[in-house]
N, C-alpha and C positions, 0 to 999 in steps of 0.2 A: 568514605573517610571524612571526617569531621576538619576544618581549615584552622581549629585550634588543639592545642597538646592538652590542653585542660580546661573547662569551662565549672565556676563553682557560684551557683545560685545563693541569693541569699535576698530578707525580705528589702523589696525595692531598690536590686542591684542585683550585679555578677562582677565576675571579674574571669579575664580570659588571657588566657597565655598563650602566645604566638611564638611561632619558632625562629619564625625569619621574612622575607621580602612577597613571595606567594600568599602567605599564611595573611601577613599584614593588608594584600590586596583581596584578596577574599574575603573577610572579615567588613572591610569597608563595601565591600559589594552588598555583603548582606543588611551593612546598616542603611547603608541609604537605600535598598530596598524598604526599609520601615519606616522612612523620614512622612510627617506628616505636617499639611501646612500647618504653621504659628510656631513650630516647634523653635525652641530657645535650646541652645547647645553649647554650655561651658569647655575648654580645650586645656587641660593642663599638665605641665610637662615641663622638663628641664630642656636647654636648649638640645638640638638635637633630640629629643625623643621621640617625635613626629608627628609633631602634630598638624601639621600642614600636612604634612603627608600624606596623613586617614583623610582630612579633607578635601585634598586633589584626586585619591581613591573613592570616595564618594559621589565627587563631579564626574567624572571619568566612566564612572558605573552607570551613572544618572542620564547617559548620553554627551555632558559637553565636549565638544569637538573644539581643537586649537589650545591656544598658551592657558594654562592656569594659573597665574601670578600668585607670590606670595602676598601678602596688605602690610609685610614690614614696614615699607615707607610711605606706604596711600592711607595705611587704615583701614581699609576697607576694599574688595572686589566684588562686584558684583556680577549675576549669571541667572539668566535666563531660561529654562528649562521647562521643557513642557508647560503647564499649567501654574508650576512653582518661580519664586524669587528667591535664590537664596544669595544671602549676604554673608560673605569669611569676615572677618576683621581680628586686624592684630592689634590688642590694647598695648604693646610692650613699652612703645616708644611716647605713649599718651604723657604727660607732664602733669596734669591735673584730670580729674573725669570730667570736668565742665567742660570741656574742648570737645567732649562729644556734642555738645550742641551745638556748635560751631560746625560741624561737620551736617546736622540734621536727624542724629541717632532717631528721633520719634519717626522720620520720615521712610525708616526702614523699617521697624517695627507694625506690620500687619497681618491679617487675618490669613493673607497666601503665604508668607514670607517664612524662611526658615532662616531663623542668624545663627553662626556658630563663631564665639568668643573666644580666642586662644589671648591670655591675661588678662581674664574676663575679671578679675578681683581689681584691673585696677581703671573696673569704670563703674564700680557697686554706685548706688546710686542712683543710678545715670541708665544703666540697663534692665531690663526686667530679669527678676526671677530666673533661675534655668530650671527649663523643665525636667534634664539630663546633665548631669556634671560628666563627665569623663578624665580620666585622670591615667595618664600615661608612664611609664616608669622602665628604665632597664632589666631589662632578665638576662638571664643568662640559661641558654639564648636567647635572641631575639627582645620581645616587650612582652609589657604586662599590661590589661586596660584591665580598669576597673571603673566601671559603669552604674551611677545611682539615680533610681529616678526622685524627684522632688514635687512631682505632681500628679496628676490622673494621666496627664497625655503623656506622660515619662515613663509611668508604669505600663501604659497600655505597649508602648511601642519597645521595653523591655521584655514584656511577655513573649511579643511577638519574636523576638529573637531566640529566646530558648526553646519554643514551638519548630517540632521539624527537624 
């Protein structure tokens, strides 16, 4: 049995409907099984729609062991994992996107690193491209993702999700 109540392809995206809390940790098991280094990962969602969430379901799946912090107030978490770097960051509370230098935003941005952006609109500029937007939303029940990819390594790792 499939972890979502509807999955609908479409060119360079889907979108998936989740029923509830299971559905939603599954779902992030399978994507960060596809996460690939460089990968750029926009997070967007009304407060409460979860986006943290899929992303603590993603570390979780990925092996991190202990606290997974939200980056409301840091900006940024960082985690180590196997072979990969991945960096969370919440732009929410950013005041201008120049403040990402301040912070050192280029110095997270590499070749092994995966960053995933939740108000990632309010550091354009400032951040690269996403290779994957994701866009979270209420259903009834549950959420709705809806998943575009914006590049080759976006569509490759979208494929790989409707495979199987």
């Amino acid at each position: 049995m499939p972890y979502y109540s509807t999955m609908i392809t479409f060119e360079h995206g889907l979108e998936i409907d989740l029923v509830d809390e299971l559905a939603a940790q599954a779902f992030a098991s399978v994507l960060a099984s596809k996460l690939e280094p460089g990968l750029i990962v926009y997070l967007y969602g009304d407060l409460g729609s979860g986006k943290t969430t899929l992303v603590r379901g993603m570390l979780t799946a990925l092996g991190q062991e202990g606290a997974i912090k939200s980056p409301t107030y840091t900006l940024v978490e960082s985690y180590a994992i196997g072979n990969l770097d991945i960096y969370h960051f919440d732009l929410y509370r950013l005041n201008e996107p120049a403040e990402l230098e301040d912070i050192g935003i280029k110095d997270y941005l590499g070749p092994t690193a995966i960053c995933m952006f939740e108000w990632a609109d309010k550091g354009i500029g400032y951040i690269p491209e996403a290779d994957i937007e994701i866009t979270i939303s209420f259903s009834n029940p549950g959420r709705r993702f809806k998943l575009m990819a914006n590049t080759e390594l976006g569509i490759k790792v979208l494929q790989e999700m409707t495979v199987g």
